[in-house]
C-alpha positions in Angstrom: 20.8 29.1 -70.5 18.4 30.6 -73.7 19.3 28.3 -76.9 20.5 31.1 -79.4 18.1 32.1 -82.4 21.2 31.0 -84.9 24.7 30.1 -84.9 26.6 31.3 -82.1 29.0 33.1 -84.4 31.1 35.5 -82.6 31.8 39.1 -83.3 35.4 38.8 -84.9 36.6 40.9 -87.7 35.8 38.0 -90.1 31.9 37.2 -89.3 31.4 41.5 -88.6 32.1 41.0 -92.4 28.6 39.8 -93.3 26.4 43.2 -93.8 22.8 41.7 -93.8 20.3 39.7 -91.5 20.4 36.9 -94.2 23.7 36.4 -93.9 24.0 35.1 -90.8 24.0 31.4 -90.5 21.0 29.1 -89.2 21.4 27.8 -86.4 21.2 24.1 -86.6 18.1 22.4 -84.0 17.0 25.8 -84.0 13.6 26.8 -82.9 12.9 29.2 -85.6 13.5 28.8 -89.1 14.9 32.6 -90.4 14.0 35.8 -90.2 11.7 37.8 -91.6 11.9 40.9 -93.6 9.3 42.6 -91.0 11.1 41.2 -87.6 14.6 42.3 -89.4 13.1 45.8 -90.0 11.3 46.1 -86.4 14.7 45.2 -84.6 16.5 47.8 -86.3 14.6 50.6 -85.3 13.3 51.9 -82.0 16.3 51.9 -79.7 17.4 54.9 -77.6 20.7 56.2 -78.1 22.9 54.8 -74.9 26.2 56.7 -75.4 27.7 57.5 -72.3 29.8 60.9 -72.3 32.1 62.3 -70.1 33.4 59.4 -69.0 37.3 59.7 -66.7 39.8 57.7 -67.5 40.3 54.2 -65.6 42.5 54.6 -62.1 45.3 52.9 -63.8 45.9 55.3 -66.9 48.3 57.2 -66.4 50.4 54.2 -65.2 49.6 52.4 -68.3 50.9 55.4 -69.6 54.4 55.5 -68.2 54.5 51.7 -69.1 54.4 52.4 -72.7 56.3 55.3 -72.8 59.2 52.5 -71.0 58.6 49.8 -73.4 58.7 52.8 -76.3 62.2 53.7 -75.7 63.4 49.9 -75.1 62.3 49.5 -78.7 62.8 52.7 -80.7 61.6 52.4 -84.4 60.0 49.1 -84.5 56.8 48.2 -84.5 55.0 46.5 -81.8 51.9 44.7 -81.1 50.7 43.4 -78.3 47.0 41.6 -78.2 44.4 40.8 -74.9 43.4 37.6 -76.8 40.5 35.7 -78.2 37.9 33.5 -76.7 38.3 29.9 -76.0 35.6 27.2 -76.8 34.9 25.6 -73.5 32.9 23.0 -75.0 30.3 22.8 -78.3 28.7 26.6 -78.0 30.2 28.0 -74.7 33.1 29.4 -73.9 35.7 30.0 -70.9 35.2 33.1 -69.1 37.7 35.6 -70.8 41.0 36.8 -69.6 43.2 39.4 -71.3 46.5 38.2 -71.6 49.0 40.3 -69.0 50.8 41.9 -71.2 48.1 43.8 -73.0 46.3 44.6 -69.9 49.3 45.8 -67.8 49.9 48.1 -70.9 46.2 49.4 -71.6 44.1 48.3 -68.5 41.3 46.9 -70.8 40.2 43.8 -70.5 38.6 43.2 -73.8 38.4 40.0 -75.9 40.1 40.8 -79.7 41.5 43.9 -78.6 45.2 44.9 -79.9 47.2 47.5 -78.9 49.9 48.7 -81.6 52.9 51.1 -80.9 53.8 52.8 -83.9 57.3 54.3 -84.7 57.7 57.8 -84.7 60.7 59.8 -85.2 60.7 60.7 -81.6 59.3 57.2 -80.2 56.0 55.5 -80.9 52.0 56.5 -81.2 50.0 54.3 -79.1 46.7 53.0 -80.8 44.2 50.7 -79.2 42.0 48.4 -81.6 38.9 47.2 -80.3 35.4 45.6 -81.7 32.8 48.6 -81.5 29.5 48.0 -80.3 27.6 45.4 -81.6 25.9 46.9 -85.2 22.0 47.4 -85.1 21.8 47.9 -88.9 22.7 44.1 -89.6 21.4 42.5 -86.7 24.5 40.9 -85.3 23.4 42.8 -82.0 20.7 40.1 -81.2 21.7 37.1 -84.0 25.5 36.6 -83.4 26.4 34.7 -80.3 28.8 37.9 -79.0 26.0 40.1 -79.6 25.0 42.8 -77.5 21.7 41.0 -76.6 23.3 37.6 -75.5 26.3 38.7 -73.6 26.2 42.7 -72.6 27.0 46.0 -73.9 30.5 46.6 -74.3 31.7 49.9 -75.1 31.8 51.9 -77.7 35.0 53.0 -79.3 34.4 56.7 -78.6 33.6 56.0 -75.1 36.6 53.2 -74.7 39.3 56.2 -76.0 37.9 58.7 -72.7 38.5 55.5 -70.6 41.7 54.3 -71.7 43.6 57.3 -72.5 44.4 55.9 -76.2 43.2 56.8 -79.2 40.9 53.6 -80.3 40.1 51.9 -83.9 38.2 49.5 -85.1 40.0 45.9 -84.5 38.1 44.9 -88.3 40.5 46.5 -89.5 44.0 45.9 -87.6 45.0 42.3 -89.3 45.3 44.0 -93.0 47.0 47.0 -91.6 49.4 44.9 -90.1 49.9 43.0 -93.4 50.6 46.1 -95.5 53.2 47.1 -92.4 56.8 47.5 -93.2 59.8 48.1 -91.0 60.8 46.2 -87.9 57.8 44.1 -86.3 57.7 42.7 -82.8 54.6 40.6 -81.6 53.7 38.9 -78.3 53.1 35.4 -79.6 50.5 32.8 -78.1 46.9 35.0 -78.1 45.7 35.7 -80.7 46.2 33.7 -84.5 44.5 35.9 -86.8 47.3 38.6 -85.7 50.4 36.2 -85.9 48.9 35.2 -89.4 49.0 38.2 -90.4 52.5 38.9 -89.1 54.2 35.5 -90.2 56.3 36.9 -92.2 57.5 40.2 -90.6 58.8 38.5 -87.4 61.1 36.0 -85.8 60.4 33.9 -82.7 63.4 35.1 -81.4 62.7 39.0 -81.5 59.6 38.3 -80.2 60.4 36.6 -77.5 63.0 39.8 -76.5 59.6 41.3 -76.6 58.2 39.2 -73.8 61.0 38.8 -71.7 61.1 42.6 -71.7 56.9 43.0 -70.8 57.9 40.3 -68.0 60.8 41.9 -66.5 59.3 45.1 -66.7 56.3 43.9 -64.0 58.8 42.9 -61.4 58.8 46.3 -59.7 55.7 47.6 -58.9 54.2 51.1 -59.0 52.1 52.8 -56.0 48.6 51.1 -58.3 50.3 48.1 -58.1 50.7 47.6 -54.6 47.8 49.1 -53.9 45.4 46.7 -56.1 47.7 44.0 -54.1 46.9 44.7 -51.2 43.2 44.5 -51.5 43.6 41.5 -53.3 44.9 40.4 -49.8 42.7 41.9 -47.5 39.6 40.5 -49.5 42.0 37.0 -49.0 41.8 37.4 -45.5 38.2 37.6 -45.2 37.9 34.4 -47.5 40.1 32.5 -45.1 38.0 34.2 -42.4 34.7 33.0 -44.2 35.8 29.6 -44.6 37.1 29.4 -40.7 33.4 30.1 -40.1 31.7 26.9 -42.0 33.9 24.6 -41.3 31.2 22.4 -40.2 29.6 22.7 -42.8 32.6 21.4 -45.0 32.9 18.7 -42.3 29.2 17.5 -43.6 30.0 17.8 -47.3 33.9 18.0 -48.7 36.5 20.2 -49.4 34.1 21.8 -52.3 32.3 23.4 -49.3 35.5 25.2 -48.8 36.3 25.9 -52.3 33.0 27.2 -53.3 33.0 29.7 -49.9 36.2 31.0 -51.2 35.0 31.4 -54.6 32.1 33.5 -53.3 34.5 36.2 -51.6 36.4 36.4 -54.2 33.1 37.1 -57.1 31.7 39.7 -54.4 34.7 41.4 -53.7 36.9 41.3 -56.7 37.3 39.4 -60.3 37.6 36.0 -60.1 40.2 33.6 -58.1 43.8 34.1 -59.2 44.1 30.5 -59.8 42.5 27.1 -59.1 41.7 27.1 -55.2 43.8 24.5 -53.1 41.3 22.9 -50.6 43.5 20.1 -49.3 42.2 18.3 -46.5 44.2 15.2 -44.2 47.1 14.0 -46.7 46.0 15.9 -49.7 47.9 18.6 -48.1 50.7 16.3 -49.3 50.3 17.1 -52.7 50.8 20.4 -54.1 48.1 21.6 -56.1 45.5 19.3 -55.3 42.3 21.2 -57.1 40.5 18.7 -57.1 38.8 19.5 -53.7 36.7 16.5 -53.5 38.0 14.7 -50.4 36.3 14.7 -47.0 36.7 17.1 -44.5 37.8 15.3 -41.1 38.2 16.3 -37.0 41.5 15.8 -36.0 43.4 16.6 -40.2 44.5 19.7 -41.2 43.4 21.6 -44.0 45.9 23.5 -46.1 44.1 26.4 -48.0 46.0 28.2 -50.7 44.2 30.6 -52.1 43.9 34.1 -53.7 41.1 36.5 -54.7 42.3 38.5 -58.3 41.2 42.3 -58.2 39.3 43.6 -60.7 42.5 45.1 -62.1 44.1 41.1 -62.1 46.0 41.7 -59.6 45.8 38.5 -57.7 47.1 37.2 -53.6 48.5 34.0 -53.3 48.3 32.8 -49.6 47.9 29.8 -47.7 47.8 28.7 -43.9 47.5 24.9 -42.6 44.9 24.9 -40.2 43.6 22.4 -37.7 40.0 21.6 -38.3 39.2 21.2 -34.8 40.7 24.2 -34.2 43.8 22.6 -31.8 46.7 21.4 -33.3 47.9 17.5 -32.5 51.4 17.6 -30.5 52.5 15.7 -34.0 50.9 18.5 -36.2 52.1 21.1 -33.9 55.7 20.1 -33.7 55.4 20.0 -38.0 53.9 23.2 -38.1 56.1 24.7 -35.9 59.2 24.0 -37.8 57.7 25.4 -41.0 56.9 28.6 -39.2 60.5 29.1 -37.9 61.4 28.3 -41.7 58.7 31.2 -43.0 60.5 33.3 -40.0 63.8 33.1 -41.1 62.9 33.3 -45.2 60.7 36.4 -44.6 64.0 38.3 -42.4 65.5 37.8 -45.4 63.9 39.8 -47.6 65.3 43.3 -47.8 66.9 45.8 -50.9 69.8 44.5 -52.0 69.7 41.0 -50.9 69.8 38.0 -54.0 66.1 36.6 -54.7 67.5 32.9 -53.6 68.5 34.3 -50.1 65.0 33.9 -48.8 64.7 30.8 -50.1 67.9 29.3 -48.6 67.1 30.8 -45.0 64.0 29.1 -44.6 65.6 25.7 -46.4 68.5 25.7 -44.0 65.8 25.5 -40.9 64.1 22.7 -42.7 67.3 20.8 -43.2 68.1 21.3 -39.3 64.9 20.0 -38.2 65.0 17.0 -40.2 68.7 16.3 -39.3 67.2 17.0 -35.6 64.1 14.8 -36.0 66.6 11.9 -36.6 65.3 11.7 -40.6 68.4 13.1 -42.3 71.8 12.2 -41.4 74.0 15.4 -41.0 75.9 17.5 -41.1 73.2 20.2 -42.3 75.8 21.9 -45.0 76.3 18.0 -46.4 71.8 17.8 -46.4 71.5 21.4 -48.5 74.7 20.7 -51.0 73.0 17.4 -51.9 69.4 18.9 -51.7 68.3 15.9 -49.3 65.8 17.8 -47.7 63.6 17.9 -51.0 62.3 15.0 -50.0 60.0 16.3 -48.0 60.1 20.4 -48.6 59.8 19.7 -52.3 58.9 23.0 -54.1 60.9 26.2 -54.5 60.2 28.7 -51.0 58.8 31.7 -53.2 57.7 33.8 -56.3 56.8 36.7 -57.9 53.2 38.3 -57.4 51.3 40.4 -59.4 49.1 40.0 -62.3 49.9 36.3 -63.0 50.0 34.2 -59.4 53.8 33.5 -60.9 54.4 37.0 -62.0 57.5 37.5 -64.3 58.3 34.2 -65.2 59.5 34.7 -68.9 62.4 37.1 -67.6 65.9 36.3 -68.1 67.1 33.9 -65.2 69.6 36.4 -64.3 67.2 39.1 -63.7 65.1 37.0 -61.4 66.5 33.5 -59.7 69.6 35.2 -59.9 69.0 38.7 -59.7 68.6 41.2 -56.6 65.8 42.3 -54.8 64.9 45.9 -55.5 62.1 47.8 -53.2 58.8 47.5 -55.1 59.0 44.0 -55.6 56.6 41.5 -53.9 56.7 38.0 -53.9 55.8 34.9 -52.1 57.6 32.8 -49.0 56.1 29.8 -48.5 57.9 26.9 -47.1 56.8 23.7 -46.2 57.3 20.1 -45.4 55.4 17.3 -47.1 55.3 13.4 -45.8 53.5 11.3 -47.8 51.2 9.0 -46.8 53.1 6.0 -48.3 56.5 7.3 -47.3 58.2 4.8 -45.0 61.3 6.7 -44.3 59.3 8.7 -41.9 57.7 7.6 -38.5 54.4 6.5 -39.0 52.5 9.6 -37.1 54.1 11.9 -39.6 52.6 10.4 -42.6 49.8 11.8 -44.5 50.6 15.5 -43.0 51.4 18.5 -45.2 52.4 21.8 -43.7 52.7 25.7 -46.1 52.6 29.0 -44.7 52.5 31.2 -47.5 52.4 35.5 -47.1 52.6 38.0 -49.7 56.0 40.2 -49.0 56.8 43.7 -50.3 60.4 44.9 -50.8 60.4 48.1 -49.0 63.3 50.8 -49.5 64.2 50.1 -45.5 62.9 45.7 -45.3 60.1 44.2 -46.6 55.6 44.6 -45.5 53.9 41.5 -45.2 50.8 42.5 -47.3 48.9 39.3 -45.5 49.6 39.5 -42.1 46.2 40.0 -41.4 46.2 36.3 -41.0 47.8 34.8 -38.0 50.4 32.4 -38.7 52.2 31.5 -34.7 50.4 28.1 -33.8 48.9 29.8 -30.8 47.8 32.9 -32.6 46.2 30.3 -35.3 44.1 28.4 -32.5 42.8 31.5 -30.7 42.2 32.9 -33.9 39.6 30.0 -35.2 38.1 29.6 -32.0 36.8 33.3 -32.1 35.8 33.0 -35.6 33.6 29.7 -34.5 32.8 31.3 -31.3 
């Protein structure tokens, strides 16, 4: 990684402030000791003009579109502002990779650190304006001394060329925190991303209306359109060929650790879309036994199971979330089997449930009231079944909830209102997660010795159709059979 030529001060309506080469702060250990006037000169001159032109608007646009034009008439005649977010300090002089916060990039589609999208009242609804940094300047040199410059990190693009791509008029974010200080009238802000715009709002809203604001965005995600659906999917289908690649070194992982698996993932997913859509699960022998285990550093055995949950996020942020418990010899033990098995017939019954008009919970208590029977059956619960669920015995050993939203957060929706999601009804559109599973702890001595230290989860991504419900992921096998013949061709 090049050591910067001075202080890796980034491009923020405060240091874009400072007009001339001088003004931009030494770095400290740095190799050189300023600038010159003659190398200040020579970098400000001799660059072709890169404009792009003609540029179509992003796939997404006119959803965006329809989105604000929803969220306008849920809040006539306030104000509202909703920004992507800054970046983080990862450590001393780098940062975290950057990622818009959902709510400004299910209602622009940009992706862009700073950037701030304000609705403006009108008389007949709201004017949409996007504000954004413009390209790095070449007349004060931030393009090549700041940190964020266009030297160190990339091109972004200009303002002109943003408002073709976005479908939104665009200004410059310098700008946008005084504006919105001198702003009377009703003001709603999405709170936690961005500091220098809640400073500049602290006394024009209330935690309380801005958290309507919130709940609203979140809500508002649980029904996807035809974009939607279709960025999911491929989300899923590059998911399938992750689980496909990581089938296919498992030997590999064998000779190394569960980081093998993890870092194979991680390579389908940065081909094939943005990033992961959260931290890989790589959990080998009785790691499957504990949820998110991200560690990933345990050793990859003949004769475990490995439980991969795990999701590749589109470019768009649309992410899958699915996971499979597969046998690392490629045969299921008649223990393993008989586990596996049962949380299958669980997914089964949980995934039949899923249809228009059914609660969100029904899914979930399908698949629990198979758990419950098997454990009653196995002799590890004492029945009857009814008196196991109304005293939630099972959780022992199925612990987690059976499902989720999907979408642009791996738990999409979760600031809406309890009765519009736990409690509400499924509509088609929607997509979410069934994913039962039964967990026995290595330490637990309440179970029979051979069950310790195994974890099964079958996890699919489910769309709500007007006449049932798609599985978006069956491109993976999930029947124990289906599983085995599947991972021996793979190998083969």
């Amino acid at each position: 990684m090049a050591e910067q030529l001075t202080t890796q001060t980034p491009e923020t309506p405060e240091t874009l402030e400072e007009e001339q080469p001088k003004k931009h702060k030494q770095r400290k250990n740095g190799l050189y000791p300023g600038v010159s006037d003659e190398l200040a000169e020579s970098m400000r001159t001799g660059w072709a003009d890169t404009e792009l032109h003609g540029l179509e608007p992003i796939a997404q646009a006119q959803h965006t579109a329809a989105r604000r034009a929803a969220l306008s008439a849920r809040f006539p005649g306030e104000r509202l502002v909703v920004p992507a977010g800054r970046l983080k300090t990862r450590s001393n002089d780098t940062e975290y990779p950057f990622r818009a916060s959902t709510e400004y990039a299910y209602l622009t589609g940009d992706q862009t650190e700073n950037g701030v999208l304000v609705l403006e009242p009108t008389t007949d609804g709201h004017t949409a304006t996007i504000y954004l940094l413009p390209r790095s300047d070449r007349e004060n040199g931030e393009f090549w001394l700041s940190g964020q410059g266009e030297l160190w990190v990339g091109r972004r693009h200009s303002l002109t060329e943003a408002e073709q791509l976005l479908g939104i008029p665009v200004k410059d974010v310098r700008n946008v925190a005084d504006e919105l200080r001198e702003a009377t009238g009703p003001v709603r802000n999405v709170r936690g991303h961005d500091a220098v715009i809640e400073e500049a709002l602290t006394d024009k809203v209330t935690a309380e209306r801005d958290e309507e604001l919130r709940v609203y965005l979140s809500e508002a995600r649980a029904v996807k359109d035809e974009f939607e659906i279709g960025e999911l999917q491929k989300a899923v289908d590059s998911t399938v060929r992750g689980f496909e690649d990581v089938v296919k070194v498992l030997d590999k992982a064998e000779a190394t650790s569960e980081r093998y698996i993890e870092g194979t993932f991680f390579l389908r997913a940065r081909v094939e879309g943005n990033d992961v859509g959260y931290g890989s699960i790589c959990a080998a022998g009785a790691h499957a036994c504990t949820l998110h285990w991200v560690r990933n550093d345990g050793a990859v055995r003949s004769g475990d199971l490995l439980l991969l949950d795990a999701g590749v996020e589109t470019h768009s942020l649309y992410t899958a979330d699915v996971t499979r418990t597969l046998p690392i010899n490629g045969t299921y033990s008649e223990i393993q089997r008989k586990i596996y098995d049962a949380v299958y017939e669980s997914q089964e019954a949980g995934i039949a449930a899923v249809k228009p008009g059914a609660k969100f919970r029904d899914f979930h208590d399908a698949s629990q009231h198979v758990l419950a029977e098997k454990l009653v059956e196995w002799g590890l619960l004492e029945g009857p079944v009814e008196r196991v669920l109304e005293l939630g015995l099972q959780r022992r050993w199925t612990l987690h909830g059976t499902g989720h939203m999907l979408g642009m957060d791996v738990h999409d929706c979760a600031a809406a209102r309890t009765e519009a999601y736990v409690d509400g009804t499924l509509e088609p559109g929607m997509c979410l997660t069934v994913e039962p599973g039964l967990y026995f702890q290595a330490d637990d001595l309440t179970v029979p010795e051979e069950y310790r230290g195994i974890g099964v989860r079958i996890e699919d991504d489910i769309l709500v159709t007007e006449d049932g419900n798609r599985n978006l992921s069956a491109g993976l096998p999930r029947q124990a059979d289906e599983v085995e013949a599947w991972m021996a061709r793979l190998k083969g």
